[in-house]
C-alpha positions as CSV (number, residue, x, y, z in Angstrom):
1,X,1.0,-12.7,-12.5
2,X,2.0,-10.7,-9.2
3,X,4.6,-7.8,-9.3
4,X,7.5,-9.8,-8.5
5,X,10.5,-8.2,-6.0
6,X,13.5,-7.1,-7.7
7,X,16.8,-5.8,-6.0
8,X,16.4,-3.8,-2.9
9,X,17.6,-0.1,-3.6
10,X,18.9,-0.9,-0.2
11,X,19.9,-4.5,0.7
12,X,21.6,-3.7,4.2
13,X,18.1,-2.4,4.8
14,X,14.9,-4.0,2.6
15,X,11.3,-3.0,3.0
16,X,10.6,-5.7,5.4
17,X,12.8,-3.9,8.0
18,X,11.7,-0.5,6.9
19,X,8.2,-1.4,8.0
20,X,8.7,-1.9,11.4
21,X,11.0,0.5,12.1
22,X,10.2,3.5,14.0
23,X,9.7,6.7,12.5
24,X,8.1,9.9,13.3
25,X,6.1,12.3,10.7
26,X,4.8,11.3,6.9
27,X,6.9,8.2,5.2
28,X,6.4,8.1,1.2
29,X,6.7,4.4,-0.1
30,X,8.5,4.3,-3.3
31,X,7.9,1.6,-6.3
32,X,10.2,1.4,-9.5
33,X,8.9,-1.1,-11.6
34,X,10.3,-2.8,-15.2
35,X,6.9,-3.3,-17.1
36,X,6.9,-4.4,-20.7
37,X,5.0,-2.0,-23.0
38,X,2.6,-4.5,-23.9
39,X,1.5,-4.4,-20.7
40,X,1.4,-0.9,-20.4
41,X,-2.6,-0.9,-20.8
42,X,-2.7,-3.9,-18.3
43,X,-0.3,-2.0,-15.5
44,X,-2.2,1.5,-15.8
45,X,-5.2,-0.4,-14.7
46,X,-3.9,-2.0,-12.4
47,X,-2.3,0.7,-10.7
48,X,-5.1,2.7,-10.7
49,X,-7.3,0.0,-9.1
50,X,-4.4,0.0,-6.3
51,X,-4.8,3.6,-5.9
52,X,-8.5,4.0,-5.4
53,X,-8.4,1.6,-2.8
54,X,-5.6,3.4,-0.9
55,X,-7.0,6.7,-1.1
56,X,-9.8,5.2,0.9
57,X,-7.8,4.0,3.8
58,X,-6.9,5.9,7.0
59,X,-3.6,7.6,6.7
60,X,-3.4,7.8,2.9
61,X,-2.2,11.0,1.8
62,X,-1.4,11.4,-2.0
63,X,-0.1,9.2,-4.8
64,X,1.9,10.1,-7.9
65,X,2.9,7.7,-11.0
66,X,5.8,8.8,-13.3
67,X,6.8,6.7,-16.9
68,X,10.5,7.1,-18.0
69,X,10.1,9.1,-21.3
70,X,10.7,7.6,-24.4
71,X,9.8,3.7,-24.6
72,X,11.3,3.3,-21.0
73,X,9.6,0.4,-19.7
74,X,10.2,2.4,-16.1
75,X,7.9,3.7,-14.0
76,X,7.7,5.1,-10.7
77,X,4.6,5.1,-7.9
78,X,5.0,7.1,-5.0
79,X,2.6,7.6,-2.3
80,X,2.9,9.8,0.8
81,X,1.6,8.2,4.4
82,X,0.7,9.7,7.3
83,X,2.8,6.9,9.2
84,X,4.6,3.8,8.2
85,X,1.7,2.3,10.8
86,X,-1.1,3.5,8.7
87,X,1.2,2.3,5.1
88,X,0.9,-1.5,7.0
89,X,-2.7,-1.5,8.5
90,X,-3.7,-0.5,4.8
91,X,-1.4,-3.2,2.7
92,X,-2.7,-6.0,5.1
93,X,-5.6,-6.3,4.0
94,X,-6.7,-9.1,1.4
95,X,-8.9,-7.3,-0.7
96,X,-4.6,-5.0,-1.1
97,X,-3.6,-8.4,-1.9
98,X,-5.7,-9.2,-4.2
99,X,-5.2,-6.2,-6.2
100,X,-1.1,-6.5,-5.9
101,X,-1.6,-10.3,-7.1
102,X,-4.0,-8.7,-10.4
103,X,-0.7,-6.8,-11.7
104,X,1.0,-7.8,-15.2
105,X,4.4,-9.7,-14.8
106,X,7.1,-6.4,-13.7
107,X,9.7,-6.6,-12.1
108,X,9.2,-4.3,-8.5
109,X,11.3,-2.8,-5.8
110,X,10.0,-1.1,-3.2
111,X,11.3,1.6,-0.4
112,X,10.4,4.0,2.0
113,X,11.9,7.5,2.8
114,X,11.0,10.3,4.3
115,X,11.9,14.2,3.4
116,X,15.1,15.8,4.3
117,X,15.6,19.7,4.8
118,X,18.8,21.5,3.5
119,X,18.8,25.1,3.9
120,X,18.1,27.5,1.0
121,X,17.4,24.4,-1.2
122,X,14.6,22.8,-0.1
123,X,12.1,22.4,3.2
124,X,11.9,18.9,3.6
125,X,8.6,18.3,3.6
């Protein structure tokens, strides 16, 4: 069963917009996902299927995967673009599709940001 879309973080502004909105610079696609720990075997795979055929695709960047500690059944994928361009060429494909659809049942939501600079704290990049 397919990661299924939970609540935007952002409903006035869901990932369909996101993508095809204009943005300069690298975009970092954010997942949180509610998996159930007997799936957690089931998930890892998954996700690391998803990531080795990202990391081959023009644009991609890096990827990180957090767990909430404890028996949190959250878990956070972020990957870093070059573009949001290059973030849609490569989840367009089928053989993406495919490995979405191979996921255990979670609930997903998805959204993309981009680094913000504030003096002395951080550099925003």
């Amino acid at each position: 069963m397919p990661l299924v879309q939970g609540p935007q973080p952002d409903p006035t502004v869901p990932i369909e917009v996101q993508l095809t909105s204009e943005t300069t610079g690298p975009v970092y696609v954010t997942n949180r996902c509610a998996v159930e720990n007997t799936h957690r075997t089931e998930f890892l795979e998954s996700w690391a299927a998803e990531a080795h055929y990202l990391k081959k695709q023009p644009g991609y960047i890096d990827a990180r995967l957090f767990r909430g500690i404890g028996n949190s059944k959250v878990w956070f994928h972020i990957a870093t673009w070059e573009s949001v361009e290059a973030l849609v060429a490569a989840g367009s494909s089928i053989e993406f599709r495919t490995l979405i659809a191979a996921y255990p049942p979670s609930a997903s939501s998805s959204h993309l940001v981009q680094p913000v600079a504030v003096p002395g704290i951080c550099l925003g990049i």
